[in-house]
C-alpha positions as CSV (number, residue, x, y, z in Angstrom):
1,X,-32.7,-57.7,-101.2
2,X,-30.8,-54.6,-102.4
3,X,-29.8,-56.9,-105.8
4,X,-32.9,-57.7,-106.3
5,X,-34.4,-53.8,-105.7
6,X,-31.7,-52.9,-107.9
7,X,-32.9,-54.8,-111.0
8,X,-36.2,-53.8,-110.4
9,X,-35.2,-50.4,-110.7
10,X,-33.5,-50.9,-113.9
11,X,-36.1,-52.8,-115.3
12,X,-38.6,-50.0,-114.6
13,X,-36.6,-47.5,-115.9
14,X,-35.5,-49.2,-118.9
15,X,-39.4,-49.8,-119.9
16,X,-39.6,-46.2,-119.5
17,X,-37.1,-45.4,-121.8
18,X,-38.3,-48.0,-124.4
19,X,-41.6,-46.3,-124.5
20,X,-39.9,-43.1,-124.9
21,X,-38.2,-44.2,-128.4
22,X,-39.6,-42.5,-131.0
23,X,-42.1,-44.6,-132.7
24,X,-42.5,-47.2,-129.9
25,X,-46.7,-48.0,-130.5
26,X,-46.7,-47.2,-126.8
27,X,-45.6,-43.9,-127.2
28,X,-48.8,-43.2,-130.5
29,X,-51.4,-44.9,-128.4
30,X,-53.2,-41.8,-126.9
31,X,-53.1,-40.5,-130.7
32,X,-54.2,-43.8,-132.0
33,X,-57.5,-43.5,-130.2
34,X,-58.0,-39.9,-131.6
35,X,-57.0,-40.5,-134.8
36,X,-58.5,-44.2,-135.1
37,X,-61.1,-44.5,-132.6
38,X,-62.7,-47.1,-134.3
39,X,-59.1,-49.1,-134.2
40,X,-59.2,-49.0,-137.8
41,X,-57.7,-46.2,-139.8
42,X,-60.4,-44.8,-142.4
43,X,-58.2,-42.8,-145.1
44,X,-60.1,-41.0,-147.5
45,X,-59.1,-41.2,-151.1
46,X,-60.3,-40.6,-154.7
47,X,-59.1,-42.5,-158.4
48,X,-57.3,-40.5,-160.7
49,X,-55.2,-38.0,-158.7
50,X,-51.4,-38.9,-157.8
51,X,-52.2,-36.5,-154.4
52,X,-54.9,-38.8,-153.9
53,X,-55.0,-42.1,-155.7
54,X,-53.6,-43.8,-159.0
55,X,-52.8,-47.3,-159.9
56,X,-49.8,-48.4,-161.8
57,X,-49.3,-50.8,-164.6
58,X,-49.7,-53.8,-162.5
59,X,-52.7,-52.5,-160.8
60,X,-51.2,-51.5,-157.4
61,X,-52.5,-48.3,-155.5
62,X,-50.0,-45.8,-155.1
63,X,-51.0,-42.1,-154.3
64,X,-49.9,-39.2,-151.4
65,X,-53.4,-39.6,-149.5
66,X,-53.3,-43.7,-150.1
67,X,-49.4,-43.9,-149.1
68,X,-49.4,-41.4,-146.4
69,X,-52.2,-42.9,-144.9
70,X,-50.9,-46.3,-144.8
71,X,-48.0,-45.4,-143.2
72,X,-49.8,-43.6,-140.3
73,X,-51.9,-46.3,-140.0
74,X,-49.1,-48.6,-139.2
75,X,-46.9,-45.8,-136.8
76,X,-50.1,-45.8,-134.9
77,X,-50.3,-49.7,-135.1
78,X,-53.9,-49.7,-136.2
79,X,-55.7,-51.2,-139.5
80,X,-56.1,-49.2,-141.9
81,X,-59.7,-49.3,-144.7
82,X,-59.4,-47.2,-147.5
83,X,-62.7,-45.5,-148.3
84,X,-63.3,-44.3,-152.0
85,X,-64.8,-41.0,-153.3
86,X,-65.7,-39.6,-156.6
87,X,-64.0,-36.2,-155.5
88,X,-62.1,-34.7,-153.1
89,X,-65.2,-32.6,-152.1
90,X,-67.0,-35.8,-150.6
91,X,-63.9,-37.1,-148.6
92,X,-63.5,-33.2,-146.9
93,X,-67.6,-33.3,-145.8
94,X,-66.7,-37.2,-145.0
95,X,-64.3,-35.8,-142.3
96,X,-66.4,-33.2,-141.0
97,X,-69.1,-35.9,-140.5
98,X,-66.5,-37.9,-138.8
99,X,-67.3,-41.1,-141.2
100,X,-63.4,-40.7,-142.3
101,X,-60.7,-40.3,-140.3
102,X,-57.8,-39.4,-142.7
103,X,-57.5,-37.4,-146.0
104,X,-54.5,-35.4,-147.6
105,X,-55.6,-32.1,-149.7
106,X,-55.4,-28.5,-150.5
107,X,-55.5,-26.9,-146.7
108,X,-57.4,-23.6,-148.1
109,X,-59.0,-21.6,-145.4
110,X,-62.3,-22.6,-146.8
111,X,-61.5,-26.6,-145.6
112,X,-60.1,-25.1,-142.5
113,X,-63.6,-23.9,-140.9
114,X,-64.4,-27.9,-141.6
115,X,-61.1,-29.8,-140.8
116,X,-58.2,-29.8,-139.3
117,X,-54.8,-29.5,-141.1
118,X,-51.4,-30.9,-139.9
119,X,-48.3,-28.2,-141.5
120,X,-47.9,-28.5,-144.8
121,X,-47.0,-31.6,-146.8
122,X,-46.2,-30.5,-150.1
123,X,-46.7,-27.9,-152.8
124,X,-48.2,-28.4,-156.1
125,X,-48.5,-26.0,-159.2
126,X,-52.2,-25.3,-160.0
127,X,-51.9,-25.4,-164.6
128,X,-54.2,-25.9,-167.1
129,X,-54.8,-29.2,-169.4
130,X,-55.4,-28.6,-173.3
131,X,-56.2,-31.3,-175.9
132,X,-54.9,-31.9,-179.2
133,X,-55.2,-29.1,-181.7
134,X,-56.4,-26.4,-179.1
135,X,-56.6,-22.8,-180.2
136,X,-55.5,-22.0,-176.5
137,X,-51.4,-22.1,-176.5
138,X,-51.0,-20.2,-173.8
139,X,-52.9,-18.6,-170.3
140,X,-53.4,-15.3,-172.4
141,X,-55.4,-17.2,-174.8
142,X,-58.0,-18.7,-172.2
143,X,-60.4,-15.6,-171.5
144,X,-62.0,-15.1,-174.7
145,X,-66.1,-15.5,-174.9
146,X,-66.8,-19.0,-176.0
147,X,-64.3,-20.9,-173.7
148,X,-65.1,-23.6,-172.2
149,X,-62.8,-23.8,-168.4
150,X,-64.0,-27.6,-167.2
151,X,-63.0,-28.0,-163.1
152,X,-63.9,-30.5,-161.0
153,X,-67.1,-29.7,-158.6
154,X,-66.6,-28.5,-154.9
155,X,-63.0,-27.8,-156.0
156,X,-60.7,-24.6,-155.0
157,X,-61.0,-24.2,-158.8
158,X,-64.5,-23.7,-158.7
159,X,-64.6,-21.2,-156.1
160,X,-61.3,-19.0,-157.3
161,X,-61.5,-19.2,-161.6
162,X,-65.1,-17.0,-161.5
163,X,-63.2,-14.2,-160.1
164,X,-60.0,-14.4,-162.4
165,X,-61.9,-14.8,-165.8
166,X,-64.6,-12.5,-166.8
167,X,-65.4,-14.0,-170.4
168,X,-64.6,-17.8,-170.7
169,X,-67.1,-19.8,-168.6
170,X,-66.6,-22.2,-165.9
171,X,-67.9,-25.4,-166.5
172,X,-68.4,-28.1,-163.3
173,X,-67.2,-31.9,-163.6
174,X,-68.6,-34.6,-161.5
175,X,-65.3,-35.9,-161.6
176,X,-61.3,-36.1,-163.2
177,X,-63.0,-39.4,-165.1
178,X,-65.9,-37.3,-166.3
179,X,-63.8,-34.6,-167.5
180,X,-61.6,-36.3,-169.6
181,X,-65.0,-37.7,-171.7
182,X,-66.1,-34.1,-171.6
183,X,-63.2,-32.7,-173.6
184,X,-64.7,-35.6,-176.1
185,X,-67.8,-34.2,-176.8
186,X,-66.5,-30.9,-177.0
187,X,-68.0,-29.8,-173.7
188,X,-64.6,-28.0,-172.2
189,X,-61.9,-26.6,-174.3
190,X,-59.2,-26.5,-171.1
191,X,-59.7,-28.4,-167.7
192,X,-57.9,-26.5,-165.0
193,X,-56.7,-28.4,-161.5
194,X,-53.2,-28.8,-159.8
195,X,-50.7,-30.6,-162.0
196,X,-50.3,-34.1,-160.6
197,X,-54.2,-34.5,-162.0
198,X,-53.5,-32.8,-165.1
199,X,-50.0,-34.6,-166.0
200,X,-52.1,-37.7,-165.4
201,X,-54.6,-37.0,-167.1
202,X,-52.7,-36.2,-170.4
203,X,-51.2,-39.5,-170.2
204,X,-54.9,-40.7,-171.3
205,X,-55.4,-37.7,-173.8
206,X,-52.5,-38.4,-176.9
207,X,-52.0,-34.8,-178.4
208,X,-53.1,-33.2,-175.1
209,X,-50.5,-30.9,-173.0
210,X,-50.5,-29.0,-170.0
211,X,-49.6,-25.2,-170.3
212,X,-46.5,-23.5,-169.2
213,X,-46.4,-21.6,-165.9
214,X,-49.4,-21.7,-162.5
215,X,-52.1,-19.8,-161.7
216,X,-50.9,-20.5,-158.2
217,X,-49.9,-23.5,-155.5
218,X,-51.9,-25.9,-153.8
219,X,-50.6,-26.4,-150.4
220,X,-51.0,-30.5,-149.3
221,X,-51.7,-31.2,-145.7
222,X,-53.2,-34.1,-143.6
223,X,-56.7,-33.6,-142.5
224,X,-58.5,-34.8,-140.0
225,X,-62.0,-34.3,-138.2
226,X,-62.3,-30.8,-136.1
227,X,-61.8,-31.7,-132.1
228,X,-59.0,-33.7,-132.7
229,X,-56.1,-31.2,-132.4
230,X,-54.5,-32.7,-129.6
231,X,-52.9,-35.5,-132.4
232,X,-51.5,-32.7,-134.2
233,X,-48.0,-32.8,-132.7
234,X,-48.2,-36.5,-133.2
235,X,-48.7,-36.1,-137.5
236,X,-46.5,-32.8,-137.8
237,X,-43.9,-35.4,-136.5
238,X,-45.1,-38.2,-138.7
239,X,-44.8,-35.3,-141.6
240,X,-41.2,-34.2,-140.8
241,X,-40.1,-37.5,-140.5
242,X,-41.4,-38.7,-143.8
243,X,-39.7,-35.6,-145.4
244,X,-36.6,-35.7,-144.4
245,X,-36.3,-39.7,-144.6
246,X,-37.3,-39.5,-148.4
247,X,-40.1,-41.5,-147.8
248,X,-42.1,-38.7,-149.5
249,X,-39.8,-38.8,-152.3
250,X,-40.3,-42.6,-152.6
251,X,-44.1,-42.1,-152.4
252,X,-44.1,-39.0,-155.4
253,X,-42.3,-41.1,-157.7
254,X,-44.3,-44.3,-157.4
255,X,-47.6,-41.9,-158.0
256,X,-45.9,-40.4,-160.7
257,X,-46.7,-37.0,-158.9
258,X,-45.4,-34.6,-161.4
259,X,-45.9,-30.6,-160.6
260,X,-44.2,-30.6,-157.0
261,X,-42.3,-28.3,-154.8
262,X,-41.0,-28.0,-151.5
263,X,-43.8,-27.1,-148.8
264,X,-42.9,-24.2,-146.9
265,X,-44.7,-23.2,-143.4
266,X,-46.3,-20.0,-143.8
């Protein structure tokens, strides 16, 4: 009797501990059912952004949001459904309305009174994009009367620019796509956006460069709808781990995120 109570004992204790290894699905299951309610993971992403979405030569998805979100989905041993967006604007009121459970972007205050943010991610340097044969060579050259600043719509360049430049005007894009056809037509002389979207961007504009020094930092967190705070130990966790394990490393380089710096916790 006391060999058999014995290995009860241990057995109990030693499923115990297994659930207490870090990333044992046990351990994420409470979190999975905040974070993925439905089961499925629903991450948020928009084309033509490295922080969100890109696709390489052979046509795979690569991007911080698409990655990032992948791997949760899998920690929390859930499916995960990628939901597309023309801009960043839509996924952010997507996660307030709780139709997406999973997004990474700039955490600015503004967001905050709509989502959640995990700690940081990663910085990015905000820039500005130029085509071909622009008259604008540098930031000093951008606030004259006549020039055209294109940004996308329901952006954190929309809302901050107006207050920086008092004579070039500031003209909305539906989208990163609609911006680049824009600078055809002659509609913006500059676009001006972090510099993952501009780097990539250039890569479809021969001639066109992105101008030395920022205008400031975006600072790139997970977000998630409002009342689910009590995951948030669970993804500042997933976030450590995936910086120091150089998975986020792996994940900027097969975006091709260019423009990045070390996030700091403010």
């Amino acid at each position: 009797m006391r060999t058999s109570y014995g290995r009860l004992v241990r057995a109990v204790l030693l499923a115990f501990a297994v659930i207490g290894l870090p990333g044992a699905p046990a351990c994420a299951d409470g979190e999975a059912k905040l974070l993925a309610p439905s089961g499925i993971l629903r991450v948020g992403i928009y084309p033509g952004s490295p922080t969100s979405m890109v696709s390489d030569a052979a046509g795979k998805p690569h991007g911080l949001a698409y990655d990032l979100g992948g791997e949760l989905a899998k920690r929390l041993g859930v499916h995960v459904d990628y939901v597309r967006f023309q801009r960043v604007a839509d996924i952010v009121t997507a996660i307030h309305d709780r139709q997406v459970d999973f997004t990474v972007t700039n955490a600015t205050p503004a967001r905050a009174n709509d989502v959640s943010f995990s700690q940081p991610v990663l910085a990015i340097e905000l820039g500005y994009l130029v085509p071909a044969n622009s008259p604008v060579g540098r930031v000093e050259d951008i606030d004259k009367p006549g020039i055209k600043i294109g940004v996308t719509k329901g952006s954190t360049s929309e809302r901050t620019l107006p207050a920086r430049f008092k004579n070039a005007t500031i003209v909305p894009a539906e989208s990163v796509k609609v911006a680049i056809a824009m600078f055809g037509r002659g509609e913006i002389d500059l676009y001006a956006t972090n510099k993952p979207t501009l780097f990539e961007m250039s890569d479809q504009m021969p001639g066109a460069r992105v101008l030395d020094g920022n205008w400031g930092l975006e600072h790139m967190a997970i977000a998630i709808p409002k009342g689910r705070e009590d995951a948030l130990p669970l993804l500042n966790s997933f976030v450590t781990d995936e910086q120091s394990s150089g998975a986020l490393d792996t994940i900027q380089q097969q975006a091709g995120l260019r423009g990045a710096a070390k996030a700091t916790r403010e």
